[in-house]
N, C-alpha and C positions, 0 to 999 in steps of 0.2 A: 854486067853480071850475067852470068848463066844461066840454064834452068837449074832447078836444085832438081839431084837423081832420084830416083823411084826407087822405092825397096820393091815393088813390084813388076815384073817382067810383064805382068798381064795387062790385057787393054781395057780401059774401060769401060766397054760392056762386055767383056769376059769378069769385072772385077764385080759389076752390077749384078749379072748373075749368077755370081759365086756367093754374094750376099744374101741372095733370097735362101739356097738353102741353109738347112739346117746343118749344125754340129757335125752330126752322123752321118749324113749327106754328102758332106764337102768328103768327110772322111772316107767311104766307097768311092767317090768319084776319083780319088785319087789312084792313080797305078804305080808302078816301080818303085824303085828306091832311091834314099836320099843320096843326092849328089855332090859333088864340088860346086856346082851351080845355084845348091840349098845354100852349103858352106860362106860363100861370096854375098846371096841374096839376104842373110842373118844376118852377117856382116854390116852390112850397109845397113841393113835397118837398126841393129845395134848402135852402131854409129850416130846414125840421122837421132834417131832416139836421144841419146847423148848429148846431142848439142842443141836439141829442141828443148831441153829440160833441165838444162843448163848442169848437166854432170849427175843427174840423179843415178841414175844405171850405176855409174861409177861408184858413186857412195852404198848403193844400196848392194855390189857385189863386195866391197869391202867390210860389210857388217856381214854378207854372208859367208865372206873368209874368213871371220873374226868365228863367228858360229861353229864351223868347220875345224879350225885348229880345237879351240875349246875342248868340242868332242871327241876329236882326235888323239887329244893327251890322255883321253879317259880308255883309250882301245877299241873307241866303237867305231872309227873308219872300214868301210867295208869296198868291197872290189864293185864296181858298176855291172861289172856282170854278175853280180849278186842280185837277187830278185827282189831283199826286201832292202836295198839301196837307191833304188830306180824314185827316187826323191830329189824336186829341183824347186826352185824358188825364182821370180821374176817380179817385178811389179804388175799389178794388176794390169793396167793398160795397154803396158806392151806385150801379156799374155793374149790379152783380146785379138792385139795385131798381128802376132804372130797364129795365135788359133784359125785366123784367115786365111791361111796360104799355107800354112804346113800343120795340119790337123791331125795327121797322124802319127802327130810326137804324143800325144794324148790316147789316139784310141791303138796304138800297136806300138807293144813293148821291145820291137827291133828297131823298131826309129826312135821311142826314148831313146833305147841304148845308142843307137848311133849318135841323137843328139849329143847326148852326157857327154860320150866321149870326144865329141868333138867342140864340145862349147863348158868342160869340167868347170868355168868360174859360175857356172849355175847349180851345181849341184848342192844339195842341204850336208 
């Protein structure tokens, strides 16, 4: 068997000290924008996710497509580029893991958006 792959590009003491800071920390320290590099690295952690928890992800976007249609029938689907749309949903845990490495889908509303649109089975 192989190694199992890293949702993380970084090394481990780039990953050691990206843990000590804070929140709002990680999130200034970060520069540019999100890439296809983001794209591939969600991916994978999506994925690993998935099968470490034996399909929760999966169950848990299906209830939030179920959510979705619901409101949807009612007219209240709104465009992502709408401001008061910028509404996603994840399981706790893999909020925390993802809050690690791409902080600023949280604190800068051009990286939600680009999240949104690039990962819509998260949105509320």
């Amino acid at each position: 068997m192989g190694k199992k792959p890293r949702a993380s590009k970084l090394s481990d003491s780039d990953e050691a000290s990206l843990a000590k800071l804070s929140r709002k920390e990680r999130s200034l320290a970060v520069s540019g924008v999100p890439d296809e590099t983001d794209v591939a690295g969600l991916n994978a952690l999506f994925e690993t996710y998935d099968k470490c928890t034996s399909g929760r992800l999966r169950r848990f976007l299906d209830e939030v497509r179920l959510e979705r249609a619901l409101n949807s029938r009612d007219g209240n689907e709104k465009s992502v580029d709408s401001a008061e749309n910028l509404a996603f949903a994840m399981p706790q845990d893999l909020q925390e893991e993802v809050e690690k490495y791409w902080p600023t889908i949280w604190t800068n509303p051009e990286h939600l958006r680009w999240f949104l649109k690039k990962f819509p089975k998260f949105r509320r």
